[in-house]
DOKOLLO-190115 format. One record per atom (N, C-alpha, C): residue number from 1; residue in one letter; atom name; y, z, x. Coordinates in steps of 0.02 Angstrom, whole numbers, plus 50000, padded with zeros to 5 digits. Last residue first. Example, Ala and Ser with C-alpha at 12.3 -4.5 7.8 and 13.67 -1.06 7.14 Angstrom:
2
<node k="2" r="S" a="N" v="49888" w="50354" u="50642"/>
<node k="2" r="S" a="CA" v="49947" w="50357" u="50684"/>
<node k="2" r="S" a="C" v="50002" w="50394" u="50645"/>
<node k="1" r="A" a="N" v="49716" w="50390" u="50660"/>
<node k="1" r="A" a="CA" v="49775" w="50390" u="50615"/>
<node k="1" r="A" a="C" v="49835" w="50390" u="50660"/>
end
This chain:
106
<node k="106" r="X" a="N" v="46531" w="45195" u="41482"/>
<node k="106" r="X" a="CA" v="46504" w="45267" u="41497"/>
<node k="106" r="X" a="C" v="46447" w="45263" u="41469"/>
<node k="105" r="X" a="N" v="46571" w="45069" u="41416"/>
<node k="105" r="X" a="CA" v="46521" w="45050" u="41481"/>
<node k="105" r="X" a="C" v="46526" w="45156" u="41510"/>
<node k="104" r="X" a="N" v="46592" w="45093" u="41296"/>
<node k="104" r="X" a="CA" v="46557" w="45024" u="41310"/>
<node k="104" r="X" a="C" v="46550" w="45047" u="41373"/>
<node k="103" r="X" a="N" v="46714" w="45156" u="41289"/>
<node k="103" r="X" a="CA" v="46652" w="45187" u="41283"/>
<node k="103" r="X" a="C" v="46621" w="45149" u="41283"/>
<node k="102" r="X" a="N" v="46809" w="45077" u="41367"/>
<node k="102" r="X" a="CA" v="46771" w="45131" u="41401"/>
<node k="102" r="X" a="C" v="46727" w="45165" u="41368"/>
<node k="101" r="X" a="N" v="46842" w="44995" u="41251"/>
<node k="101" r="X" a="CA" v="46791" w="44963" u="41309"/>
<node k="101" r="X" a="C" v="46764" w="45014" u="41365"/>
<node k="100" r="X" a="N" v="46897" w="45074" u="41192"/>
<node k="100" r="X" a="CA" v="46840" w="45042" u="41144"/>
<node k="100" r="X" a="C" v="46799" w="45029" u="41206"/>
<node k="99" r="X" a="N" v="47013" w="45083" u="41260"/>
<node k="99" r="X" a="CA" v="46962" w="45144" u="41257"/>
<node k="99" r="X" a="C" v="46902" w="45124" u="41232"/>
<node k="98" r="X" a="N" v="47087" w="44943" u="41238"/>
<node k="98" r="X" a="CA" v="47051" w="44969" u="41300"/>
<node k="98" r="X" a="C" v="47003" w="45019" u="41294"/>
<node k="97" r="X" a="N" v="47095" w="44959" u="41102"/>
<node k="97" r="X" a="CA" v="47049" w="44899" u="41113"/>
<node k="97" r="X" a="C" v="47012" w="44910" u="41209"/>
<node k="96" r="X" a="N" v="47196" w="45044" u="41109"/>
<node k="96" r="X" a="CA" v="47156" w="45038" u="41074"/>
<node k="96" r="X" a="C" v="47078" w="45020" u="41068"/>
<node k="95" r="X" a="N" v="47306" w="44974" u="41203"/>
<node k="95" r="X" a="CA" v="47258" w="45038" u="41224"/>
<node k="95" r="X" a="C" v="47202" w="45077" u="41176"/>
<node k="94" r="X" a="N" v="47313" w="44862" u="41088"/>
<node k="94" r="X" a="CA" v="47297" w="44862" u="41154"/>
<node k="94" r="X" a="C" v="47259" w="44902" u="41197"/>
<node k="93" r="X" a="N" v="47389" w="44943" u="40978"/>
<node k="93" r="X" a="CA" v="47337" w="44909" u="40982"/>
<node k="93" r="X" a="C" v="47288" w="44874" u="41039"/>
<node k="92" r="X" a="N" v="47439" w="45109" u="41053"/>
<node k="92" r="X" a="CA" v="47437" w="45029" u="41036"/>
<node k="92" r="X" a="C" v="47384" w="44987" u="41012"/>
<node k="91" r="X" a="N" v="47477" w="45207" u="41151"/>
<node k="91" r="X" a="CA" v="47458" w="45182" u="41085"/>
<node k="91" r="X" a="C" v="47475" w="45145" u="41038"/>
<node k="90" r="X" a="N" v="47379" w="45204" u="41313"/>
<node k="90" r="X" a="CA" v="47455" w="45214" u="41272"/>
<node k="90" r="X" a="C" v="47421" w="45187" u="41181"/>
<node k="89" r="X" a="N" v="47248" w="45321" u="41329"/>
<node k="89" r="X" a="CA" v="47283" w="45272" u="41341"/>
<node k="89" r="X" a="C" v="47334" w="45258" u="41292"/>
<node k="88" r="X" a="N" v="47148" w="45439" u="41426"/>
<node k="88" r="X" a="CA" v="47192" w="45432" u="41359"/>
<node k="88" r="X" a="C" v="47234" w="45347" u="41381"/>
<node k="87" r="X" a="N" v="47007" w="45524" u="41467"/>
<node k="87" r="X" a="CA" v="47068" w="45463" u="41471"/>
<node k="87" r="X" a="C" v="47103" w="45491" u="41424"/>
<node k="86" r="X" a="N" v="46942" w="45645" u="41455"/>
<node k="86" r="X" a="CA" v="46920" w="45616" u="41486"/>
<node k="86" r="X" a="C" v="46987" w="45558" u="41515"/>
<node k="85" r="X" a="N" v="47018" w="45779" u="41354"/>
<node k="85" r="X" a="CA" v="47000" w="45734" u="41368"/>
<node k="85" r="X" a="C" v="46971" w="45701" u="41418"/>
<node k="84" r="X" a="N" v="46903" w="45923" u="41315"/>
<node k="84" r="X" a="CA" v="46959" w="45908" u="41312"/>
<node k="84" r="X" a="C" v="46962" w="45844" u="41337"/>
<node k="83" r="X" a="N" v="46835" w="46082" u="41280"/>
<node k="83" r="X" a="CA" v="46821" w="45991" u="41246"/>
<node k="83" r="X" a="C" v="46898" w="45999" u="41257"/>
<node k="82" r="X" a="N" v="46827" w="46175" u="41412"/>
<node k="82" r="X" a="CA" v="46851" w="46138" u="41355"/>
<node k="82" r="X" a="C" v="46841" w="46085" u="41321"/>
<node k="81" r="X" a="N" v="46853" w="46243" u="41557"/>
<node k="81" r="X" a="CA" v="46792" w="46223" u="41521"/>
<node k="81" r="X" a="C" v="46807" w="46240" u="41445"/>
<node k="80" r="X" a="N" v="46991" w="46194" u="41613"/>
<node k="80" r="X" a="CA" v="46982" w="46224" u="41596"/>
<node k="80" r="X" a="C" v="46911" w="46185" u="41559"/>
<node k="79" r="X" a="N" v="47094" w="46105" u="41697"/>
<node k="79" r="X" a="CA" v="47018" w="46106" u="41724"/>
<node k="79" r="X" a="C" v="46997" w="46154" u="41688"/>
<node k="78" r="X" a="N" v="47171" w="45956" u="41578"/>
<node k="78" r="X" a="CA" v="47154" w="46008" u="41602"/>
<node k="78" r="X" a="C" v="47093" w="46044" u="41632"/>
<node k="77" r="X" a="N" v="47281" w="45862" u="41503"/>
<node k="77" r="X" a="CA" v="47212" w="45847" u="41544"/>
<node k="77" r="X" a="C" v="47201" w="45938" u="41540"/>
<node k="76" r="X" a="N" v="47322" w="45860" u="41323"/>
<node k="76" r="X" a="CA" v="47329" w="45866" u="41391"/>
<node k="76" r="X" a="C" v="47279" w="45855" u="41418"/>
<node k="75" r="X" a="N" v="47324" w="45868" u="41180"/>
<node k="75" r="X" a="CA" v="47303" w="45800" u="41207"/>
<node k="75" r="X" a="C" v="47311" w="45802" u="41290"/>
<node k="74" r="X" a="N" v="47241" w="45991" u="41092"/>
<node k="74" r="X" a="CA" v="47263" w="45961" u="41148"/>
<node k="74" r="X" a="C" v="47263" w="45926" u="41191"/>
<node k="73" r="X" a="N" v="47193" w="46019" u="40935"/>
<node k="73" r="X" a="CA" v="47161" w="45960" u="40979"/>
<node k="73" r="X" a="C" v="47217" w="45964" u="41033"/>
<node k="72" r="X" a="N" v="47110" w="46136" u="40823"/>
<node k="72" r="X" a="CA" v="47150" w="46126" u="40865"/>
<node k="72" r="X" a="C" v="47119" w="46066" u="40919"/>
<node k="71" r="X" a="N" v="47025" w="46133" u="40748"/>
<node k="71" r="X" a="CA" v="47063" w="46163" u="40737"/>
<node k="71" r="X" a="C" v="47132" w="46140" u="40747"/>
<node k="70" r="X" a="N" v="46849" w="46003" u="40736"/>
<node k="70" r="X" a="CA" v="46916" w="46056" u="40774"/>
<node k="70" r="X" a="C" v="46972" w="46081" u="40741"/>
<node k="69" r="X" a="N" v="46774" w="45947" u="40690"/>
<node k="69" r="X" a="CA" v="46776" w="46018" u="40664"/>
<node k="69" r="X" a="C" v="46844" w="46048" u="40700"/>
<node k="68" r="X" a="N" v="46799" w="45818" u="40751"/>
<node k="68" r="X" a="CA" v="46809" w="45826" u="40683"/>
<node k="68" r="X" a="C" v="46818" w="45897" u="40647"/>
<node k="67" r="X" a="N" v="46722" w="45846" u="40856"/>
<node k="67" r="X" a="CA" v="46808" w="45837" u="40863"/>
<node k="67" r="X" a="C" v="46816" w="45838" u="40798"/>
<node k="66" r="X" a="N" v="46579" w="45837" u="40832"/>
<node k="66" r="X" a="CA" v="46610" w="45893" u="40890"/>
<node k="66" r="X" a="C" v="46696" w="45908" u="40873"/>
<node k="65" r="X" a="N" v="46555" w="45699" u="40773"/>
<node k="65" r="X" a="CA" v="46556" w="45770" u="40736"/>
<node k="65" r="X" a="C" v="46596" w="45850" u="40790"/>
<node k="64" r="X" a="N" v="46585" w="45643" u="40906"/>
<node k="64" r="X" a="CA" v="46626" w="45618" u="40842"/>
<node k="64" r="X" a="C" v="46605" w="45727" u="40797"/>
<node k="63" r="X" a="N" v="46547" w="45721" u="41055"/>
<node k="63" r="X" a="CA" v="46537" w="45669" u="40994"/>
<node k="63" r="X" a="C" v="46585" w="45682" u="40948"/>
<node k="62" r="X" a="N" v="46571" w="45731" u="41212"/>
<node k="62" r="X" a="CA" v="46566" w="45751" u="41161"/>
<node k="62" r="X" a="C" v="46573" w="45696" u="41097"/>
<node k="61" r="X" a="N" v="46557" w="45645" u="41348"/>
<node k="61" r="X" a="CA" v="46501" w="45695" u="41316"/>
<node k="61" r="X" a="C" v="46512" w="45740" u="41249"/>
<node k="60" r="X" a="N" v="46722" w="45625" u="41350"/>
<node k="60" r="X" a="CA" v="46673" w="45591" u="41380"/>
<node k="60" r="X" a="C" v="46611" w="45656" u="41367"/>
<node k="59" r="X" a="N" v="46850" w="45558" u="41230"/>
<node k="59" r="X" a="CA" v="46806" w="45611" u="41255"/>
<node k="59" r="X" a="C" v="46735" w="45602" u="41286"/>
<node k="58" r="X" a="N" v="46997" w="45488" u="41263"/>
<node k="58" r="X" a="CA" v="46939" w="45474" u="41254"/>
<node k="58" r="X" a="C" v="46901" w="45516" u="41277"/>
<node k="57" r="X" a="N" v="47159" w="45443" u="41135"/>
<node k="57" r="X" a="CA" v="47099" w="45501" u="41200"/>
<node k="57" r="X" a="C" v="47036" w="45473" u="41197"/>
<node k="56" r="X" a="N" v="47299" w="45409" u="41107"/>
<node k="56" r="X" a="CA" v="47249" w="45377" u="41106"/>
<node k="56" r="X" a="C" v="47210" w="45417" u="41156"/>
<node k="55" r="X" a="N" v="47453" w="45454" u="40998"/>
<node k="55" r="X" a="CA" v="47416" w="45454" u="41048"/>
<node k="55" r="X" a="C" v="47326" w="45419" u="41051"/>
<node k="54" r="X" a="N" v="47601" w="45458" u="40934"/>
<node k="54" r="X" a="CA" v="47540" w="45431" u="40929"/>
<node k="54" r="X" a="C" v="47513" w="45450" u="40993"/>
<node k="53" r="X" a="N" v="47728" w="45501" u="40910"/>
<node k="53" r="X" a="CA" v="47690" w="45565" u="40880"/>
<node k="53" r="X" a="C" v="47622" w="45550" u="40890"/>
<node k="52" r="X" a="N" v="47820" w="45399" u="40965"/>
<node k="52" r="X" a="CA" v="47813" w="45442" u="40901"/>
<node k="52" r="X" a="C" v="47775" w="45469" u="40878"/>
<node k="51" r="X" a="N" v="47809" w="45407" u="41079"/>
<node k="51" r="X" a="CA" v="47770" w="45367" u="41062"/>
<node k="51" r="X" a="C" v="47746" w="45369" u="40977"/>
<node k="50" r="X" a="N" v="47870" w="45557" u="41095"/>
<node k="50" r="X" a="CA" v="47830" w="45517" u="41127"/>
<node k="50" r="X" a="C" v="47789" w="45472" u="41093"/>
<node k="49" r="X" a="N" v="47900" w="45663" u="41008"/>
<node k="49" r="X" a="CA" v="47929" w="45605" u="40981"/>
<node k="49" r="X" a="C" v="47915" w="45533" u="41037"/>
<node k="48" r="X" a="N" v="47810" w="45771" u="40882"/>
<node k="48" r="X" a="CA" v="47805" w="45739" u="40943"/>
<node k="48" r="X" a="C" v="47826" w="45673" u="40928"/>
<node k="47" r="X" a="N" v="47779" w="45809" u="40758"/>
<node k="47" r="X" a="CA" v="47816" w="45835" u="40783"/>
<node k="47" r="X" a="C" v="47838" w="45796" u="40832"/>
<node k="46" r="X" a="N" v="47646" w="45751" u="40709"/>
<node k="46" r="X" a="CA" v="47731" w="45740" u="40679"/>
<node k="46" r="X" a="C" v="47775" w="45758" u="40736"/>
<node k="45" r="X" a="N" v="47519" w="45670" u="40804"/>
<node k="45" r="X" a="CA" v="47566" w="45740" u="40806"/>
<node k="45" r="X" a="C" v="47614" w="45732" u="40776"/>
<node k="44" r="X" a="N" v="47375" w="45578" u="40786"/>
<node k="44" r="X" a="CA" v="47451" w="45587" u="40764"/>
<node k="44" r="X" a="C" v="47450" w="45640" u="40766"/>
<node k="43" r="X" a="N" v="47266" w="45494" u="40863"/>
<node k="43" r="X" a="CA" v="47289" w="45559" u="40830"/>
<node k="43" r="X" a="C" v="47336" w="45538" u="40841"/>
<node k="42" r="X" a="N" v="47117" w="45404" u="40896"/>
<node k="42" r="X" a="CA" v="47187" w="45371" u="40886"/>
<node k="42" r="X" a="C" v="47204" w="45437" u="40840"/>
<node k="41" r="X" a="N" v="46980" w="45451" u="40996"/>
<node k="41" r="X" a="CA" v="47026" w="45460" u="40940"/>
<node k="41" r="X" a="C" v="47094" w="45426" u="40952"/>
<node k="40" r="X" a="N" v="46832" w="45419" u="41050"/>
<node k="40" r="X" a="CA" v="46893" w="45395" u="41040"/>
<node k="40" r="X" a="C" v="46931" w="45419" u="40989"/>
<node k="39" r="X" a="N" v="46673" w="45485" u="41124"/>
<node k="39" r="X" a="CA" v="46719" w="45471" u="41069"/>
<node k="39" r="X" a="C" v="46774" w="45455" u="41095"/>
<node k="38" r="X" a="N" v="46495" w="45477" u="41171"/>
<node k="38" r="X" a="CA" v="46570" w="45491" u="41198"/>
<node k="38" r="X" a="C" v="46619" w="45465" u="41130"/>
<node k="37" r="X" a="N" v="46363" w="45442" u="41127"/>
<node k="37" r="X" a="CA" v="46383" w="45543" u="41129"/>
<node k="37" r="X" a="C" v="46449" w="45547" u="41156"/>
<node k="36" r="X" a="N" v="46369" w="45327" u="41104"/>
<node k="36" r="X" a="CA" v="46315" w="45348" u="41166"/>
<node k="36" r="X" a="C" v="46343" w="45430" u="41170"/>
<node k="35" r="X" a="N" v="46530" w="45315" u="41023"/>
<node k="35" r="X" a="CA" v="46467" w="45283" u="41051"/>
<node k="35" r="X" a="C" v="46444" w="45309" u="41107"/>
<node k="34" r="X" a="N" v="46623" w="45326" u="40902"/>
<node k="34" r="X" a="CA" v="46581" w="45363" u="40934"/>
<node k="34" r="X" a="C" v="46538" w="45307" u="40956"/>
<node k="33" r="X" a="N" v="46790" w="45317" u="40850"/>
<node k="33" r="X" a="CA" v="46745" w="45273" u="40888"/>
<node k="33" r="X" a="C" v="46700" w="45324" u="40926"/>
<node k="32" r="X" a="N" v="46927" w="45355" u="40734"/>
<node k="32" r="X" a="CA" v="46897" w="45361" u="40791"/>
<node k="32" r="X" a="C" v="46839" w="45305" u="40800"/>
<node k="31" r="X" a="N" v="47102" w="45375" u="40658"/>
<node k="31" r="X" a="CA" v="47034" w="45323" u="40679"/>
<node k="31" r="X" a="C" v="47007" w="45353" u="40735"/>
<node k="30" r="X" a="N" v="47177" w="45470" u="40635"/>
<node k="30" r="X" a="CA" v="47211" w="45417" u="40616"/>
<node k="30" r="X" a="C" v="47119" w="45385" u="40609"/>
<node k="29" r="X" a="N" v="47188" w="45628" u="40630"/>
<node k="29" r="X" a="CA" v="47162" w="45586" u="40677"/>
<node k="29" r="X" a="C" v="47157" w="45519" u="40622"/>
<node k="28" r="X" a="N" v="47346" w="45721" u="40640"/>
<node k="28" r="X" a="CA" v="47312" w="45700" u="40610"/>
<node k="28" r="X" a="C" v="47271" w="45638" u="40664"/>
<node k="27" r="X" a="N" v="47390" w="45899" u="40687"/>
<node k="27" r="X" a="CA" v="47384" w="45858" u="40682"/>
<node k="27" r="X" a="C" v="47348" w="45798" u="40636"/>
<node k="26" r="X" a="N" v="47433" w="46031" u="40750"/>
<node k="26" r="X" a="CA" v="47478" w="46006" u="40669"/>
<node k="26" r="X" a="C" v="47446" w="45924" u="40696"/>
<node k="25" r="X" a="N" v="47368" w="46112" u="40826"/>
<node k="25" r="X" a="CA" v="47352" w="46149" u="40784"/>
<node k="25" r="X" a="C" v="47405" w="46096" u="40717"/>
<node k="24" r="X" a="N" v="47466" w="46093" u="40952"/>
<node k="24" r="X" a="CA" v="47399" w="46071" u="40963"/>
<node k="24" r="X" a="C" v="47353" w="46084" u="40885"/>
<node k="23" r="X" a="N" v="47614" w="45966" u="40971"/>
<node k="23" r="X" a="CA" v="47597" w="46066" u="40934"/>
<node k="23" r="X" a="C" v="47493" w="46045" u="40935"/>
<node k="22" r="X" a="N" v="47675" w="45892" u="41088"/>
<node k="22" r="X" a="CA" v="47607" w="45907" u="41048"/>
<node k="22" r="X" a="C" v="47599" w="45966" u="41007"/>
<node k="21" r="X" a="N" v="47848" w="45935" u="41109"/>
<node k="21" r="X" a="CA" v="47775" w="45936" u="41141"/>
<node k="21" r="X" a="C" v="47726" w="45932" u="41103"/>
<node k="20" r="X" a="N" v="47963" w="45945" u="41052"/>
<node k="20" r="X" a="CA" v="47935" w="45878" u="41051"/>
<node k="20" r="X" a="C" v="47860" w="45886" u="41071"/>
<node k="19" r="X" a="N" v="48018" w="46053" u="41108"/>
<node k="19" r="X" a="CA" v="48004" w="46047" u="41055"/>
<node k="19" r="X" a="C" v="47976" w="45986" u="41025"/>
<node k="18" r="X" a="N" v="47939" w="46059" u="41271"/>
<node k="18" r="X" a="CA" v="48001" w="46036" u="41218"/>
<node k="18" r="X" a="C" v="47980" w="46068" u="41155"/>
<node k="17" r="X" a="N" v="47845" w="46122" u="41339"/>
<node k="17" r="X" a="CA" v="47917" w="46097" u="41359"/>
<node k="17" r="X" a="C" v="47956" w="46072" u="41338"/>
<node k="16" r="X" a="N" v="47758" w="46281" u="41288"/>
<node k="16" r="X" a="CA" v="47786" w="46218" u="41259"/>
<node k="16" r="X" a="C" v="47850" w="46186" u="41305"/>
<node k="15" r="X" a="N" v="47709" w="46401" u="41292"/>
<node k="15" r="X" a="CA" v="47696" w="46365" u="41329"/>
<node k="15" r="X" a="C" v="47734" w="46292" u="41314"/>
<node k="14" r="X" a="N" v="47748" w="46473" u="41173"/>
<node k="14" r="X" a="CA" v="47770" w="46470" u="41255"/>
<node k="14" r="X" a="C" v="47774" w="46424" u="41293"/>
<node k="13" r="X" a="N" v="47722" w="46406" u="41061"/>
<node k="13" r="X" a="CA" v="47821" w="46417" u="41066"/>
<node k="13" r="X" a="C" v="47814" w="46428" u="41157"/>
<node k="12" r="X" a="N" v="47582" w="46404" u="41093"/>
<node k="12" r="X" a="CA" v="47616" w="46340" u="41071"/>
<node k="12" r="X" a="C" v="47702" w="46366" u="41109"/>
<node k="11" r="X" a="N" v="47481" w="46511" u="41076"/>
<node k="11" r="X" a="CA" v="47523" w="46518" u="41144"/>
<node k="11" r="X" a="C" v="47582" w="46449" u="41124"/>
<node k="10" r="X" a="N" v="47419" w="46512" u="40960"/>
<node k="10" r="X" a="CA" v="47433" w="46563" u="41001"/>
<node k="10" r="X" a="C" v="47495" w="46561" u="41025"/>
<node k="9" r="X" a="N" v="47385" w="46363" u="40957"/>
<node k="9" r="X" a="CA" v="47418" w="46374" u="40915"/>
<node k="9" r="X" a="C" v="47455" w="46446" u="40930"/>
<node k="8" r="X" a="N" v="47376" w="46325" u="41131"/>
<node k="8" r="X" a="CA" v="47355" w="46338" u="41069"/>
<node k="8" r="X" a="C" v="47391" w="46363" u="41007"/>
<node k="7" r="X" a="N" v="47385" w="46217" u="41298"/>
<node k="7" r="X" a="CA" v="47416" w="46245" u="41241"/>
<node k="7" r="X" a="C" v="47362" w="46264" u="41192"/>
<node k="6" r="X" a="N" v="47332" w="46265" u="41428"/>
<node k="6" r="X" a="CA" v="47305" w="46257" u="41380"/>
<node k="6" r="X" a="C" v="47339" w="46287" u="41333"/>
<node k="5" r="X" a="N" v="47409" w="46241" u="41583"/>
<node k="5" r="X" a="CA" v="47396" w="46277" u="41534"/>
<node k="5" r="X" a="C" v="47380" w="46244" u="41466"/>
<node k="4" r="X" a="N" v="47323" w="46147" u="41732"/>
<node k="4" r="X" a="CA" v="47355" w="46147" u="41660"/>
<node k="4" r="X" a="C" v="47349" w="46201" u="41630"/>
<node k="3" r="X" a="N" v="47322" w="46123" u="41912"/>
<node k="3" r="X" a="CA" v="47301" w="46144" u="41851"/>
<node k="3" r="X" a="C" v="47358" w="46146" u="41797"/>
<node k="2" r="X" a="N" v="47304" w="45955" u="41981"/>
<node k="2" r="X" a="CA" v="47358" w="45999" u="41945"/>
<node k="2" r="X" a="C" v="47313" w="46061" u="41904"/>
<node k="1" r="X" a="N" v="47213" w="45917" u="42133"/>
<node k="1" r="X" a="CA" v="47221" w="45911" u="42061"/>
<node k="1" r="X" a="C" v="47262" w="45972" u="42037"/>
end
């Protein structure tokens, strides 16, 4: 397994491979889904021109209130001890409807 640097608002201009990259500290969470203590977010990054700025995560042991306080959300993987994601899937109505079904059976 890869390790990851953990973008932050801090470190963002460094660590960054584009200017397109997730800024982790400019976002919006569109819709989520809490069930059994795991969550779903559908977030928007402006900046980011992947999928224009959409993304779809799924957090496995943290809850809805946990992600809501955040600051900062980095949609990367990483082995750092972090609320960070579990999945993610494309964003769509589709990969939408998929994450729904992974918190259905975690």
């Amino acid at each position: 397994m890869r390790n990851s640097i953990r973008k932050n608002d801090a470190n963002y201009e460094e660590q960054k491979v584009s200017e397109f990259d997730p800024h982790p500290g400019n976002f919006h969470i569109r819709e989520y889904t809490e069930r059994n203590g795991n969550t779903a977010i559908h977030i928007y990054y402006p900046n980011c021109k992947n999928y224009e700025g959409e993304k779809i995560i799924v957090y496995k042991g943290v809850g809805w209130k946990e992600i809501k306080n955040l600051k900062e959300i980095d949609p990367h993987f990483t082995d750092e001890t972090v609320i960070k994601p579990f999945a993610r899937f494309e964003p769509t109505r589709n990969g939408w409807k998929k994450a729904i079904e992974l918190l259905n059976i975690l």
